[in-house]
C-alpha positions in Angstrom: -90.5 63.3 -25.8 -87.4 65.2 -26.9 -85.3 64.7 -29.9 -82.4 66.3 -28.3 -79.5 63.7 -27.8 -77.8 64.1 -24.0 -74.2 66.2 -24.1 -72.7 64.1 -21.9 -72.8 60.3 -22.4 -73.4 58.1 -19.7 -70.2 57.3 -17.7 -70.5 53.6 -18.9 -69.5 54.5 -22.3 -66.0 56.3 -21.2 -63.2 54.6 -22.3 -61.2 52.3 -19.7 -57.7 51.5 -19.8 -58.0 48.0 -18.2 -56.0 46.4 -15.7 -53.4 44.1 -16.9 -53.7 46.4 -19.8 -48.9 46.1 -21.6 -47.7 49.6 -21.6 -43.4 49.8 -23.3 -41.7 52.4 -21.8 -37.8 53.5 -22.4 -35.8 55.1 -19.2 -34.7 58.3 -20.5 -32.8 59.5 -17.6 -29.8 57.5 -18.2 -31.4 54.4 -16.5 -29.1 51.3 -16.5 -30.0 47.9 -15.2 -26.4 46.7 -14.1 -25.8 50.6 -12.6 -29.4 50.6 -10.8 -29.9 51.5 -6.9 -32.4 51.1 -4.6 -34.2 54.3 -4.3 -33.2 55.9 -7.7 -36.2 57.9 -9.2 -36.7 56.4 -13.3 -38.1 58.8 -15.8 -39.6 56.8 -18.8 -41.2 57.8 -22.1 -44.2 55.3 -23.4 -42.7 53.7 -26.5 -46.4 53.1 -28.7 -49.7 54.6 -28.0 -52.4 52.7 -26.2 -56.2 52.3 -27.7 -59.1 51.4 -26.1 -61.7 50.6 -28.9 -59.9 52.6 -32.0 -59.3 56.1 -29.4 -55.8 56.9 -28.5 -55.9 57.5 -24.4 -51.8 57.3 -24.1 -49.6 58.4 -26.7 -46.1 57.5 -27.7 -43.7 60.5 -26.0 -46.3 60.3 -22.0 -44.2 60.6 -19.2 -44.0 58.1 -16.6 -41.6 57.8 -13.3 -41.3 55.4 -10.7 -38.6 54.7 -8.2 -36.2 51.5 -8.2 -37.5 49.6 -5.2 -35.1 46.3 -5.4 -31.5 45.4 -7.1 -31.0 42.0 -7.1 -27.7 40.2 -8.6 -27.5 37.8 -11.1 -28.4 34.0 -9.6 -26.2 32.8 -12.5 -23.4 34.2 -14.9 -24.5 35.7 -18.0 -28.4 36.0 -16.5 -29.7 39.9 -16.1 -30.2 40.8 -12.7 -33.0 41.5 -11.6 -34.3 45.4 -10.7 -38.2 46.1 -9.0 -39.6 49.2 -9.4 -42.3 50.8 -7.0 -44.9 53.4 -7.5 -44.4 53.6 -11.2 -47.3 56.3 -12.8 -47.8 57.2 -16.2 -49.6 60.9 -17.0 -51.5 60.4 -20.2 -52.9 64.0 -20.6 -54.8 64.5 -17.7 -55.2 61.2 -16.1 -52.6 59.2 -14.1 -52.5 55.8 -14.5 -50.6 53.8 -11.7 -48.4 50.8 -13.3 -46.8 47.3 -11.5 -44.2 45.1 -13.2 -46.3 42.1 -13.4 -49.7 41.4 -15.8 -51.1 39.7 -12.9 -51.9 41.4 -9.8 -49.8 39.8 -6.4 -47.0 37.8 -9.2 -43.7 38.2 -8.2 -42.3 37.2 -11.3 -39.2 39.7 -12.4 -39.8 42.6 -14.2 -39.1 42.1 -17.9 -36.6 44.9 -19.7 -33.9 44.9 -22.9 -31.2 47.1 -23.2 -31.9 48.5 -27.0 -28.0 48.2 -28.4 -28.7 51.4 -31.1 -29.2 53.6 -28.0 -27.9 52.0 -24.6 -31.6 52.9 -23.2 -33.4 50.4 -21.6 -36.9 49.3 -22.5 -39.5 48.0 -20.4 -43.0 46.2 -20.0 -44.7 47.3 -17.1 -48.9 46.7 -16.9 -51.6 48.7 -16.0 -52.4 48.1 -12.3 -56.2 49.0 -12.0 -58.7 50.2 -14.2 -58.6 53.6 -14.9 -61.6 55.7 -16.6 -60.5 58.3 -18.8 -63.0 61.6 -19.8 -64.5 61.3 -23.0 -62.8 64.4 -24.1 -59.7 63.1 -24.1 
């Protein structure tokens, strides 16, 4: 019998950022919802930091990018249009986390954003897309 405790702990207990999982990110590349194109690369900045179980994985200032996939009009007048993104991943130090516009895995639903009127920048909700572990030194 040893008294030593292991280094490492067990990969059960790293943290997880779960599928699902809101990250708020602001386009910081002069992103506009009305001037989007299909194909446009879309630098964001994550707006908060995300916490798994009180530890800080992402931090407000991560980078992610993504490319505009879609651009659809307006169905109605004074409704936003409606703008898809594809292959959207955030770097939170040295993990990558890969993000979808929908909490629920195969919705369709629009992708929610705001223009923020104190800067012209455009804010949006996109969700973690699969579980991702992250080292316990991070």
């Amino acid at each position: 019998m040893t008294s030593h405790a292991p280094k490492d702990r067990p990969a059960a207990d790293a943290p997880v950022l779960h599928e699902g999982t809101p990250a708020a990110l602001i386009a910081v590349d002069g992103f506009r919802a009305a001037k989007a194109s299909s194909g446009q690369t879309v630098t964001f900045v994550l707006a908060e930091d995300i916490s798994v179980r009180g530890k800080v994985l992402a931090k407000a200032g991560d980078v992610a990018s993504g490319e505009v996939a879609q651009v659809s009009e307006a169905k109605a007048s004074g409704e936003p249009m409606s703008v898809a993104l594809d292959r959207v991943t955030l770097h939170a130090g040295s993990v990558t986390v890969p993000l979808r516009g929908n909490q629920v895995r195969g919705s369709v639903d629009p992708m929610q954003y705001k223009e923020l009127p104190e800067s012209g920048k455009v804010e949006v909700t996109l969700f973690v897309a699969q579980n991702v572990s992250f080292p316990e030194s991070q």
